[in-house]
Structures are given as C-alpha cells and as structure tokens.
ZAMARGU-4260 file (C-alpha; in steps of 0.2 Angstrom, whole numbers, plus 5000, padded with zeros to 4 digits):
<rodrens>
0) 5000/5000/5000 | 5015/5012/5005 | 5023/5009/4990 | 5006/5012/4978 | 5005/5029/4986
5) 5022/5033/4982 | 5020/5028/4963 | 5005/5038/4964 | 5013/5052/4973 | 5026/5052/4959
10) 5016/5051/4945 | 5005/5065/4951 | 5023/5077/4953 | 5027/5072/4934 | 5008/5076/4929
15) 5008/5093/4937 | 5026/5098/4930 | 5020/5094/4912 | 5004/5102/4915 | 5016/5118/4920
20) 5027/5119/4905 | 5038/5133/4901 | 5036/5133/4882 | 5021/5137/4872 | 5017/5136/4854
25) 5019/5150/4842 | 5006/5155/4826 | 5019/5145/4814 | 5019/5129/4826 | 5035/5134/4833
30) 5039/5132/4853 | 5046/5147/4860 | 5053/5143/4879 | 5042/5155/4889 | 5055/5167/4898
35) 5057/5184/4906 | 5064/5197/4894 | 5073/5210/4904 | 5080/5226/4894 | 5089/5240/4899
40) 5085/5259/4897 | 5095/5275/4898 | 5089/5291/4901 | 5093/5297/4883 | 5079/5298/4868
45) 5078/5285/4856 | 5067/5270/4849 | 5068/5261/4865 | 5058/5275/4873 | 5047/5276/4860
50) 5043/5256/4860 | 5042/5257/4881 | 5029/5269/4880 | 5019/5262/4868 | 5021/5244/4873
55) 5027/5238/4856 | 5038/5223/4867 | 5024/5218/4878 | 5014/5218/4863 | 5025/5208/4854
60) 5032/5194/4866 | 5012/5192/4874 | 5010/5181/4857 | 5021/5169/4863 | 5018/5171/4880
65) 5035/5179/4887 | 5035/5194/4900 | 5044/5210/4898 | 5053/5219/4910 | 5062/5236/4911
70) 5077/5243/4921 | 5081/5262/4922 | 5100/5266/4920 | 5109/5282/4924 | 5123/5276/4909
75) 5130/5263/4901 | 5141/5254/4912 | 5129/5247/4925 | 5120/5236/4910 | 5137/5227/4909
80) 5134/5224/4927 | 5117/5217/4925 | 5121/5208/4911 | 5136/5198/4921 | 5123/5194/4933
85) 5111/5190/4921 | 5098/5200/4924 | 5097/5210/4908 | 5096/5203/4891 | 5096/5218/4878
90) 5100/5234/4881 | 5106/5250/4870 | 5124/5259/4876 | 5138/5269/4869 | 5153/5265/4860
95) 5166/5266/4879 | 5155/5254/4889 | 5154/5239/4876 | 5175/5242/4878 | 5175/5239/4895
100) 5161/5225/4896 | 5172/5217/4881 | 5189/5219/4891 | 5180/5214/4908 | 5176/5196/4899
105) 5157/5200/4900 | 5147/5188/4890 | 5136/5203/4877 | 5136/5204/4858 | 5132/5219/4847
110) 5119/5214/4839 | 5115/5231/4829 | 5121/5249/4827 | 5110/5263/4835 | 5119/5278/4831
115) 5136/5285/4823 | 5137/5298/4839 | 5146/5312/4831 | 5136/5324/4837 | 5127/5314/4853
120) 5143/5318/4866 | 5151/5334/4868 | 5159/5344/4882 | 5148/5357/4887 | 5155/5372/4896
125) 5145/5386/4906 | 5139/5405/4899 | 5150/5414/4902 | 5164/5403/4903 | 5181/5411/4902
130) 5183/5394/4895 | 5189/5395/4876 | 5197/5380/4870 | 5204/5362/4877 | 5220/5370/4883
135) 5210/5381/4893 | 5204/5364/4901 | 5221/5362/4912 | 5219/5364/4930 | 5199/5363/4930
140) 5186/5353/4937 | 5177/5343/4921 | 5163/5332/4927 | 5161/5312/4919 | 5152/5296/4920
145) 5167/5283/4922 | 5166/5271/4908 | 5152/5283/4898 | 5152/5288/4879 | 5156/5305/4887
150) 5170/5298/4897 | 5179/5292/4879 | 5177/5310/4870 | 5183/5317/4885 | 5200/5307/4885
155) 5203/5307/4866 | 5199/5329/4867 | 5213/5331/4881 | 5226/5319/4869 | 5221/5331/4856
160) 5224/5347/4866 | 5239/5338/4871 | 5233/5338/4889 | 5237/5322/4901 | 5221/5318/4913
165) 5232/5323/4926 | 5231/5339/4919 | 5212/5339/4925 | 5202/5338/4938 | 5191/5325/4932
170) 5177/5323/4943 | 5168/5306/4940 | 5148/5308/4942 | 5133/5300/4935 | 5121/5313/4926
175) 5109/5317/4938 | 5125/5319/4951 | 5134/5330/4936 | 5120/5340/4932 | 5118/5350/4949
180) 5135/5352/4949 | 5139/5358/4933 | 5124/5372/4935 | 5128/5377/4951 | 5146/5379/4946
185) 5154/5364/4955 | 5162/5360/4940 | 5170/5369/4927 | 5165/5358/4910 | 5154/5342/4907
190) 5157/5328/4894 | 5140/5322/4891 | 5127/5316/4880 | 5110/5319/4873 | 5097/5326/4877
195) 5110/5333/4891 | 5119/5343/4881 | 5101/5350/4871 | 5094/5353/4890 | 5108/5364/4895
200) 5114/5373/4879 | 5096/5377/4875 | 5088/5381/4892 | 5103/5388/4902 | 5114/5395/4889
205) 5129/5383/4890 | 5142/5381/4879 | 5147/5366/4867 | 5168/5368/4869 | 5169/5353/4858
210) 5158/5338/4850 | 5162/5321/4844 | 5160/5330/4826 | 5172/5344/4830 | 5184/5332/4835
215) 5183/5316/4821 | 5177/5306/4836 | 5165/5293/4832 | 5155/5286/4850 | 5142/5276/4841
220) 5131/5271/4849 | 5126/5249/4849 | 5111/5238/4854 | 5117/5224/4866 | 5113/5208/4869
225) 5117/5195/4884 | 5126/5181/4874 | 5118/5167/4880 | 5103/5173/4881 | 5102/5176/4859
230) 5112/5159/4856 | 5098/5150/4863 | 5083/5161/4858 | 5089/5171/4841 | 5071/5170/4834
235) 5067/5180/4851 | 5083/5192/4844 | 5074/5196/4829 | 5061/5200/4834 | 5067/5213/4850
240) 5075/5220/4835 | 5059/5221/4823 | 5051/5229/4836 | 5066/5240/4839 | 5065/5244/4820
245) 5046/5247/4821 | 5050/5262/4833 | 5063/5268/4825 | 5052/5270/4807 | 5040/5277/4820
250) 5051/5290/4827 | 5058/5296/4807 | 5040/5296/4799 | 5031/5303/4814 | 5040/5316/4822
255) 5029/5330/4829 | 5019/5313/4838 | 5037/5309/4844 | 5043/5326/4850 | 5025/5326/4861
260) 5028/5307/4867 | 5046/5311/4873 | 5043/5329/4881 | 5030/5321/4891 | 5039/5305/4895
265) 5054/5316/4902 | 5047/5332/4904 | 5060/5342/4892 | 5052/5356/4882 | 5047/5353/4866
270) 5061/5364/4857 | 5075/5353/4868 | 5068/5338/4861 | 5069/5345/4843 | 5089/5348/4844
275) 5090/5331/4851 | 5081/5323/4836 | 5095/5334/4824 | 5109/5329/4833 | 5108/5311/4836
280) 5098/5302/4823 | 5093/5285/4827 | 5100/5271/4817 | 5094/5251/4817 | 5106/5242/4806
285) 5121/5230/4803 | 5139/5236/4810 | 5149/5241/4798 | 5166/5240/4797 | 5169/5258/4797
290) 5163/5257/4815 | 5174/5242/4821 | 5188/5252/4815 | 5185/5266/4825 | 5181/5255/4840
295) 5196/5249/4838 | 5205/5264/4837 | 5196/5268/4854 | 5199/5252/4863 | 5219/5257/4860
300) 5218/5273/4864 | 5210/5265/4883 | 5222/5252/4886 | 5237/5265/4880 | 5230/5276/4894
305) 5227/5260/4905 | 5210/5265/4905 | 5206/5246/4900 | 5220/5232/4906 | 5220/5223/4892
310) 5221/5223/4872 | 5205/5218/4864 | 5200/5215/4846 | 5184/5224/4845 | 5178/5213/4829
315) 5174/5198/4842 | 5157/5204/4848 | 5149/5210/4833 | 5138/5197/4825 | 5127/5207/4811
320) 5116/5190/4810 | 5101/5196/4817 | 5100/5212/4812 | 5100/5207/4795 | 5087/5192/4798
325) 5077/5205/4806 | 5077/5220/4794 | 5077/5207/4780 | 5059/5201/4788 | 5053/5219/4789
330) 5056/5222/4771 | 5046/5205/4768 | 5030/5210/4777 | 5030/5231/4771 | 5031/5220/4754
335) 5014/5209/4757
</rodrens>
C-alpha cells in the first residue's frame, strides 16, 4: 500500500510539472521557451523610449507568452553589470561601455548599430565661461560618468589638446550627480550626451567647447545583447529588433507625435527635444566595418591610457546575423 502511494505520489509530481510547461506554441507551430525578457534603458531619447511607452515589446512577446521587464539606468556601464549577473538581456549603450564590458570578459554581443554619435557627446561648458578651448581645460574641474560615451570624448579631446588627465580635475559623476553640479558651478565643464547637452545649451545657455564631430570622434552608439541569452533564443533576437526597427520608422516618419511622446515621458520642452532629434539620429542596422575600426582605434587609445587592462580586438562581439534576419523580415512584410 505504502509503495502504491508513492508511485502515485510520483506520478502525480510528473503530471503537474508537464501540466506547468515553460514553452508554448507560436502562430507558425514553433515552441518558443516561455522566459522573462529584461532590457535595459537609459535616460537618453531614442526607439527604446518610444517602443516602452507604447508597449510595442509587451505587445510583441504576449504572442508567445514571454513577460517584459524594464530597468532604468543612469549610463552605460551598469548594464554590463546586469548583464554579468544575468539580469538583463538587451539593452542599448555607447561605443566606451561595450569596451570595458568586452575587456571585463562580459558575455554581450552587438547585435545592431544605434547611432554613429558624432554629434550625441560633447563637452559642454558654462555661459559665460572664460573657457575657450581644450588648453583652457588644464587645471579645471570637468565632470564624467566613468566608463560613459562621454568619458571616451573626453580622453581622446585632452590627447588632442595635448593635455594628460592629470592635467584635470576629472570629477567622476553619473548625470543626475553631474548635472547639479555643473549648473551650480561645482564643475568647470561636462562631457556628456544627449538630450543633456540639448537641456543645458538650450535652456541655460551653456556652451558646446567641443563635440564628437568637431573632433573626428566617432562614440556610436550599439544595441546589446546578453550572449547566452540570443544563442539560445535568436528568433526571440529578431524580433526585439523588429520591434526596435518598428519604433525607430516610428520616430523618422512621425515626428511631431514623437517630439510630444518624449517631452511628456521626460518632461524636456518641446524645442530641447527638437535639437536632440537633429543631433543624434537613430539608426537600426548592421555594424559596419567603418565602426569596428573606429572602436578599435578607441579600445587602443583606453588600454594606451590603461584606461582598460588589456588589448582587445573589437571585431569579436559584433555578429550582424540578426540584424540582417530581422530588417530582411521587415522588408518581407512592408512588401505583402
């Protein structure tokens, strides 16, 4: 008797567990593994915000039955963290964060180009400034997030200007830390990105000293990927990045709906999100070569300055596959 209730007992346990499956069948009699899809946001402006707002993921991945969940971030480094721990899967960052992550051993792959960034970072200085060029730079207090797209400009302008960072005060502060302190006069400059630089050159008169365009400097920006995560669901991959695409069509053909979304998601005025919008177009597509040179270039540049503690080859954590499934399906559909 003991032993029929334990074969029953078992066999119950078994029923339950297949009654509870993690996987569920998708329109074209596919199983997609139910899972938790967590992505990453920054404070800037960009597709992302647009496909938050609107729902466009939980839309999406409801079909197959997966759950979407955000997380706020005040730059890109802490998504390197998250992904390490692996609670984030994609995320979108600048070009010095995805160098770090990579020399770190991180597991994440660039799965997309956001943005070339030449004009999305600059170093802002105040009105007024007596501030006139880098040189003027030496001796003064210039506010950074470690590890940022910001803090890469910043250390390519000072080996321009022929400045060591010894030769500044760099003060290392995340944007809502750096943004106090710059208007109050804490800190003499801020390398920064958008819709920062918008915010304060628009609304309080600050001055760009130098941008990413003044000084040849790409800090492109990259949609991210937890490794594991894509290699085992890279139909899950596309279609983050369909949706991705979907906002990004969204923002370039609909932008006075656009300019209203993101001024009342951030409450930024209207002109502010304008100049963002000119200055840092948003991109969805393959990473060109162009791009892994110039990351290259960058990832040197760090480790010369020991900024990074070991050489990397930037090429490594690119794969282009599913961006290329994903605006190859896009094109498909806009077709039928």
């Amino acid at each position: 008797m003991k032993k029929r209730r334990l074969i029953v007992s078992v066999l119950a346990a078994v029923l339950l567990t297949a009654g509870c499956t993690s996987k569920t069948t998708s329109g074209d009699n596919k199983e997609t593994e139910k899972v938790t899809i967590n992505i990453g946001i920054q404070q800037s402006l960009g597709p992302l915000l647009i496909a938050k707002e609107k729902g466009w993921f939980e839309e999406e991945f409801r079909k197959t039955g997966q759950e979407v969940k955000w997380t706020v971030f005040q730059s890109g480094p802490p998504h390197f963290e998250a992904l390490a721990a692996n609670r984030l899967d994609f995320g979108a960052v600048g070009n010095s964060p995805v160098i770090a992550g990579q020399a770190a051993g991180i597991p994440f792959t660039e799965i997309a180009l956001s943005g070339d960034g030449l004009k999305g970072n600059a170093i802002l200085v105040k009105s007024g400034s007596p501030i006139q060029n880098l040189a003027d730079l030496k001796g003064k207090k210039i506010a950074v997030a470690k590890g940022s797209s910001g803090f890469n400009l910043l250390y390519r302008a000072l080996d321009q200007a022929g400045l060591k960072p010894e030769d500044v005060k760099i003060i290392q502060l995340q944007p809502d830390e750096a943004q106090p302190a710059f208007e109050s006069g804490a800190v003499d400059a801020w390398s920064i990105w958008e819709p920062f630089i918008s915010l304060q050159t628009i609304t309080n008169g600050a001055r760009v000293l130098e941008d990413g365009q003044s000084l040849h400097v790409y800090s492109p920006g990259f949609v991210i990927a937890r490794t594991a995560f894509v290699k085992k669901h890279p139909e899950l991959a596309v279609r983050f990045l369909k949706v991705y695409e979907k906002a990004r069509l969204f923002e370039q053909e609909h932008r006075e709906e656009v300019i209203d979304l993101y001024a009342n998601a951030k409450k930024i005025d209207q002109a502010i999100i304008r100049r963002v919008l000119e200055n840092n177009q948003s991109l969805n597509q393959p990473i060109t070569k162009e791009i892994i040179r110039a990351q290259q270039d960058t990832a040197d540049f760090q480790y010369s300055l020991k900024a990074i503690t070991k050489q990397i080859d930037t090429s490594k954590v690119v794969d282009n596959s599913y961006i290329q499934q994903a605006l190859k399906e896009v094109r498909e559909e806009q077709k039928k």
